[in-house]
N, C-alpha and C positions, 0 to 999 in steps of 0.2 A: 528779711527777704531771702537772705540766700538757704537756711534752714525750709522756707514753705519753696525754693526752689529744687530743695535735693527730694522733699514731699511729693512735689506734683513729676520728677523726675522717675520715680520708680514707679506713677501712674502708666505715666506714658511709655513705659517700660513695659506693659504689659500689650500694647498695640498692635506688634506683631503675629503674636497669639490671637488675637480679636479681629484680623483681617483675613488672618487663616480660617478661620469661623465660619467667616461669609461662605465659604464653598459649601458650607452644608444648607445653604439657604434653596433652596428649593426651585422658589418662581418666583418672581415680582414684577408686576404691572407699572409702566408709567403709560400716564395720560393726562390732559387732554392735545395738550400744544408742541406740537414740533414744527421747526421750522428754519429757514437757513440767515445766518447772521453775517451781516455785512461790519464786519469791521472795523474803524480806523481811528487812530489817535491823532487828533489836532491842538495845536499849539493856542494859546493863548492869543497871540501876536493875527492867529490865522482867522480865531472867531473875531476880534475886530476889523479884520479886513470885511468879513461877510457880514456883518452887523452895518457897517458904512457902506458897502454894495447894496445893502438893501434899504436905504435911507431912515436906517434907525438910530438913534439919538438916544441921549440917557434913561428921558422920560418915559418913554416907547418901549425900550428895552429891557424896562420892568412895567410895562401894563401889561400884567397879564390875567385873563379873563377866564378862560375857562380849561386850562389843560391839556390843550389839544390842538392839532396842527391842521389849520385851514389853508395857511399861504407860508409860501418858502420863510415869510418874516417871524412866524411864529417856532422855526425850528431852530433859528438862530435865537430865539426868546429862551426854548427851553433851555437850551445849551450854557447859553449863561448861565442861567439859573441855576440850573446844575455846578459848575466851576466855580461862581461864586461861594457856592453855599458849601462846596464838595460832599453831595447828596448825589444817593440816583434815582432816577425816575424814569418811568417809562409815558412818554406820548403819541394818541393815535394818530393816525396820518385819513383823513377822512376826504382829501382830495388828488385826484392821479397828478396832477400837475406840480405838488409839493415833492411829491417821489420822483417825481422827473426832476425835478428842481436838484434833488441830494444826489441822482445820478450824476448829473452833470457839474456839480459844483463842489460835492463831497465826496465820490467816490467811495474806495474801501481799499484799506492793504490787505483784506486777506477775508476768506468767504468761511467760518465755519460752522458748528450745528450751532441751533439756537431752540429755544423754547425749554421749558422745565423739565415737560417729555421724555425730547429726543436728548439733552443735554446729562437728565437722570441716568437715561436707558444705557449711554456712552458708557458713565460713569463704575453704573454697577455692573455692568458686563466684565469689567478690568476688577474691580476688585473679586470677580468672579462668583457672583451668583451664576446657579447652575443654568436656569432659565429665565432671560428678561424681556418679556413680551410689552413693544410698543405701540401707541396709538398715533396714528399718523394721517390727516385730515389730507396732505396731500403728500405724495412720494414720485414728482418723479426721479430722473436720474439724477439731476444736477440735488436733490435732497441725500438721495441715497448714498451718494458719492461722500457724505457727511458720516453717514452713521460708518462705525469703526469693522472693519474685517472682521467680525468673531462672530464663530458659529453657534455662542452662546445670547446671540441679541437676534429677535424676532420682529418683524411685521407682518404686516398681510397683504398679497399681489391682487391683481387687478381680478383675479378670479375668485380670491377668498383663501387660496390657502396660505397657510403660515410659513416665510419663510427668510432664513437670514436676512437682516431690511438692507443690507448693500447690495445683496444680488437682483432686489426690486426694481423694476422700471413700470411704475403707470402710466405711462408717456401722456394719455389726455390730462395729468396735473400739472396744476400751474406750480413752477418755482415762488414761495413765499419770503419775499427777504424782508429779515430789518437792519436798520441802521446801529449799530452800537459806536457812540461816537468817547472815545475816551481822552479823560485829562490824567495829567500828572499834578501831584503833591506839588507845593511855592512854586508852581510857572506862575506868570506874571505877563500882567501886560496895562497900558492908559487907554484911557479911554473917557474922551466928553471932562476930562481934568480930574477925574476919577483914576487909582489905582485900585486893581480887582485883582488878590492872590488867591489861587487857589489850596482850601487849608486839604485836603485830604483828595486821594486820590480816587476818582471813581467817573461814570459812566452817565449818558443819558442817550436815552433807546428811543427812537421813532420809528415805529412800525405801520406800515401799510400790508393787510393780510385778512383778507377778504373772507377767509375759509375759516381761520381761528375765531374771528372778530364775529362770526356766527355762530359759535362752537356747534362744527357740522362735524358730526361724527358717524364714523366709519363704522357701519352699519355688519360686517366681519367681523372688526372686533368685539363688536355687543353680541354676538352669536356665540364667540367663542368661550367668552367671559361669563357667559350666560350655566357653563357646563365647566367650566373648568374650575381649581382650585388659587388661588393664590395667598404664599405668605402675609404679602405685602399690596397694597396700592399706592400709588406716589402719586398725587392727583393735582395737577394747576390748569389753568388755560381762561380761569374767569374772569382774570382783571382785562381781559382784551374785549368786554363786553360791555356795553353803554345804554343806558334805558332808552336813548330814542330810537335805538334798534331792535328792541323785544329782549335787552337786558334781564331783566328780572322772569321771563316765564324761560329765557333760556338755564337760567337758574336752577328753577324750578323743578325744569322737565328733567335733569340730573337727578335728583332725590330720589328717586325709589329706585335708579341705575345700584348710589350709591350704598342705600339698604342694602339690596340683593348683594351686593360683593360682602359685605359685612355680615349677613345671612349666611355667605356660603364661608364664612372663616375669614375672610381679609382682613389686616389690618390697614385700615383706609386713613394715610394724612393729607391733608392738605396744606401745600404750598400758599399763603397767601396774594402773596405780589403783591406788586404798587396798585392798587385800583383806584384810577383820576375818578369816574361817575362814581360820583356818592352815594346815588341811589339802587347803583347793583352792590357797591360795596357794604350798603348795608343788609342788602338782601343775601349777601356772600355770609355775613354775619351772621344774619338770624336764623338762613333756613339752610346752611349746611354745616356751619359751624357746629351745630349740637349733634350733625349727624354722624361724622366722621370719628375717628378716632384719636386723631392729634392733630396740631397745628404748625406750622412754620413760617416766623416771622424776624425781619431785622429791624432797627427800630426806626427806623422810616414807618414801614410798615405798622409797627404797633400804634404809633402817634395816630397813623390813618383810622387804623379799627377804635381807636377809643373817643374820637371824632364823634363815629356815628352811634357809639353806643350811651351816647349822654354825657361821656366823663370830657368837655373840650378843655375845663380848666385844670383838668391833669394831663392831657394834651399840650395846652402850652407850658407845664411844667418841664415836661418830657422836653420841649420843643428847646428850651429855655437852655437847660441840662441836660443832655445827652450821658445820666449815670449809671450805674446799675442800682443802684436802689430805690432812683426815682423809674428805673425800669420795669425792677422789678413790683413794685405797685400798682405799674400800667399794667404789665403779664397777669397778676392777682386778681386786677378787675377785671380782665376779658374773660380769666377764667370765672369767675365766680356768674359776669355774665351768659356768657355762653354754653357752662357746662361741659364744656369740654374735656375729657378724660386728663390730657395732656399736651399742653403748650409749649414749645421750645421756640426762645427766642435768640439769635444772635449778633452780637455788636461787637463794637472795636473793642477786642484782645476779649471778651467771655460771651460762654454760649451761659446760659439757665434752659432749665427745664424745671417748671412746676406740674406734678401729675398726682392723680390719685394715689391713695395709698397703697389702694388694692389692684393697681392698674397692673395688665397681665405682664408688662415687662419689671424688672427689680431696677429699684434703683441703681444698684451694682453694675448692672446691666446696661444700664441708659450711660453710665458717667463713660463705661468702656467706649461705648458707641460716638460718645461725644468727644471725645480721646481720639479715638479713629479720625473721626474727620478734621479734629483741628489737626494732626499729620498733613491728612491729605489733602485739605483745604490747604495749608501750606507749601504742599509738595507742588501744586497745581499754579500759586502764585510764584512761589521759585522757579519751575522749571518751563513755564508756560502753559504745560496740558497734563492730563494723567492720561495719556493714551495710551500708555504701557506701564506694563507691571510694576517695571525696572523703577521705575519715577514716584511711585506712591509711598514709601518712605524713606524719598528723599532727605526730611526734613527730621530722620532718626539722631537722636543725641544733644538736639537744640532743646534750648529751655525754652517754658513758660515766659511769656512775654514778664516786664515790670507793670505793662498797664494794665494787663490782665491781673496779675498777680496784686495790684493795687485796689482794683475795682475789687475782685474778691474780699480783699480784708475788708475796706466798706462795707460789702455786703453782711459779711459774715458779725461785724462789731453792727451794725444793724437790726441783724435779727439774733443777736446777742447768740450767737453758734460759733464757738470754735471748731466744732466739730465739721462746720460747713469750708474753714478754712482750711484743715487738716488735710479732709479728706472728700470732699468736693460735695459734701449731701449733709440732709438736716432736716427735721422735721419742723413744719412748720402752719399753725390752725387748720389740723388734721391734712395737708399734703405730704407731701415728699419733694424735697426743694435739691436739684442736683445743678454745682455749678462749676464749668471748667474755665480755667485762666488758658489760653489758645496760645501757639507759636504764632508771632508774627514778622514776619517778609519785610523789611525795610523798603525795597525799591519793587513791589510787583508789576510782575510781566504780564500779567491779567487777573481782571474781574471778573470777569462773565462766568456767570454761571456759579459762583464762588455761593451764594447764598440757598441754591438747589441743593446743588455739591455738599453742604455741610448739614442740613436736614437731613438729605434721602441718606446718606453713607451713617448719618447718624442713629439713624431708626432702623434701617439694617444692619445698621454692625451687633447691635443690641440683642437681634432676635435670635 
């Protein structure tokens, strides 16, 4: 262990050089979802109070039906669920009275950006791409006030021109919040004679967002995108979409947006997300999956897409064991169904990426990238934010996690590659299999965003 520790050491060694990089990046797009995140971490002790405020009982407290939040009882369902299971998820909020409900009874410690978007655009601003142009379904102030002071992050004003998105005010937009309600690792609490630990620390998101949940797009930025160039697209906003709203033609109506960017040069990925309707999510699958260039998923998410692609009994594999090599055989089938040039998935302590052989970035290339953001994927849960510079490699000189480093060797005596151990890549029935063991955070200060954050930084540190 400590030998593939001093290994993966002189990797990560190389990260500084590889964030310096980033300023030669040119432009990069994020789109489709921005939006403003409501905050707040509750105790275990606190969702059983709201669970018995809302006359919910053991039995109650696990029927859960469809994903989605109809009545304040249902928000307290996911939440559990969440904690219990220490999983995140995101649920829609499909009625005003449940968002009244979490004003008044859940509140927020603190309001920041939220959505894939606007959360990206934050991110690659600070590691300093030259131009990073956002799409932004709504922006008034109380949004803009989100996005970071730098002259190198863009939207578009109420009249269409391009312009730092803090100095933006649409004022006819409405403010879109969601709720990010977060737990902590072993809090604990009884409940109906029941004790519920939570094994892993993480979040569950109820969103009401009336603009995304339609993916209504800004009609500006398809004009500009239309004539201009882009590195990079950094593309989510679908999981907020439900077939009994015109889910699947909203889908749809994306595809030949997302040709033309890849016509005009872009390298176009998509963020997966959690997506509850099954049937946009497999429509996520079939009909943009093969269009895009790459993919990003954690294994929540992977469990999800391989659901709908036929494979459910290597789903409850996956479900079963959370490993990487039963991971990596979930990554293998999406790829091999989807076509997908390139897959990157991420979970506790290793990212993988499976991509073509001849895929336009080098393996060499991708492992750096993947390096970068397990830093500042790092830096982000150590220090709370990567809102400056000063913070993004924070996390210089720490080792490769043990579970990460652990996970590798399985993989690696799996697909019978030392060389995967070594040195992070291997060849594998004609791909290219690159895989990094990540710094990991004991105690993080935040999630949010942690799963964007280590895709997009990943795919751009690369290029």
């Amino acid at each position: 262990m400590n030998e593939a520790k001093k290994l993966w050491a002189e990797k990560y060694g190389e990260v500084e050089n590889t964030l310096a990089g980033i300023k030669n990046v040119k432009s990069v797009v994020t789109a489709f979802n921005t939006n403003i995140d409501a905050v707040i971490k509750i105790s275990g002790k606190k969702l059983a109070s709201l669970a018995k405020k809302e006359n919910l009982d053991w039995e109650s407290l696990n029927d859960i039906s469809d994903y989605a939040i109809h009545t304040p009882q249902d928000v307290v369902k996911g939440a559990f669920r969440c904690f219990s299971k220490g999983i995140a998820e995101e649920w829609l909020i499909d009625d005003i009275n449940a968002y009244n409900w979490l004003m008044e009874n859940i509140g927020y410690d603190r309001l920041q950006m939220g959505g894939q978007g606007g959360i990206v655009a934050n991110a690659l601003s600070v590691c300093g791409v030259q131009k990073v142009i956002n799409h932004c379904g709504s922006l008034p102030q109380k949004q803009a006030d989100l996005f970071l002071k730098r002259e190198n992050l863009f939207s578009f004003d109420m009249n269409g021109n391009m312009t730092p998105a803090y100095q933006i005010n649409r004022s006819n937009d409405i403010p879109l919040i969601h709720w990010i309600i977060e737990f902590d690792k072993d809090d604990e609490f009884d409940f109906d004679g029941y004790r519920i630990v939570c094994p892993k620390a993480n979040r569950f998101i109820a969103t009401y967002d009336p603009v995304n949940s339609q993916l209504i797009i800004d009609k500006n930025f398809i004009s500009y995108m239309d004539n201009a160039k882009a590195e990079a697209v950094v593309l989510s906003g679908y999981h907020a979409l439900t077939a009994e709203k015109n889910g699947v033609s909203l889908v749809e109506k994306t595809v030949p947006i997302i040709e033309k960017w890849r016509k005009n040069g872009a390298i176009v990925h998509l963020e997966v997300a959690s997506t509850q309707d099954e049937t946009v999510r497999k429509a996520i699958v079939d009909k943009i999956a093969s269009k895009v260039d790459s993919l990003g998923l954690n294994e929540r998410e992977t469990i999800e897409v391989l659901q709908v692609i036929g494979e459910k009994s290597l789903a409850d594999i996956c479900e079963a064991e959370v490993s990487a090599v039963n991971l990596f055989e979930a990554v293998s089938k999406i790829k091999q169904k989807t076509a997908c040039r390139r897959i990157q998935m991420h979970m506790f302590g290793l990212y993988l990426t499976i991509q073509d052989s001849n895929f336009k970035i080098t393996p060499e290339k991708t492992r750096a990238g993947m390096c970068l953001a397990a830093m500042i994927a790092a830096a982000k849960a150590g220090t709370g934010h990567i809102n400056d510079e000063n913070n993004l490699l924070w996390a210089k000189g720490k080792n490769a996690s043990d579970v990460g480093l652990k996970e590798l060797q399985s993989l690696s005596h799996y697909l019978k590659s030392r060389q995967l151990l070594d040195e992070g890549i291997c060849d594998y029935e004609g791909y290219k299999v690159i895989a990094v063991p990540t710094i990991l955070v004991e105690k993080p200060k935040t999630l949010v965003g942690m799963g964007d954050t280590i895709s997009s930084v990943s795919l751009v540190g690369s290029l």
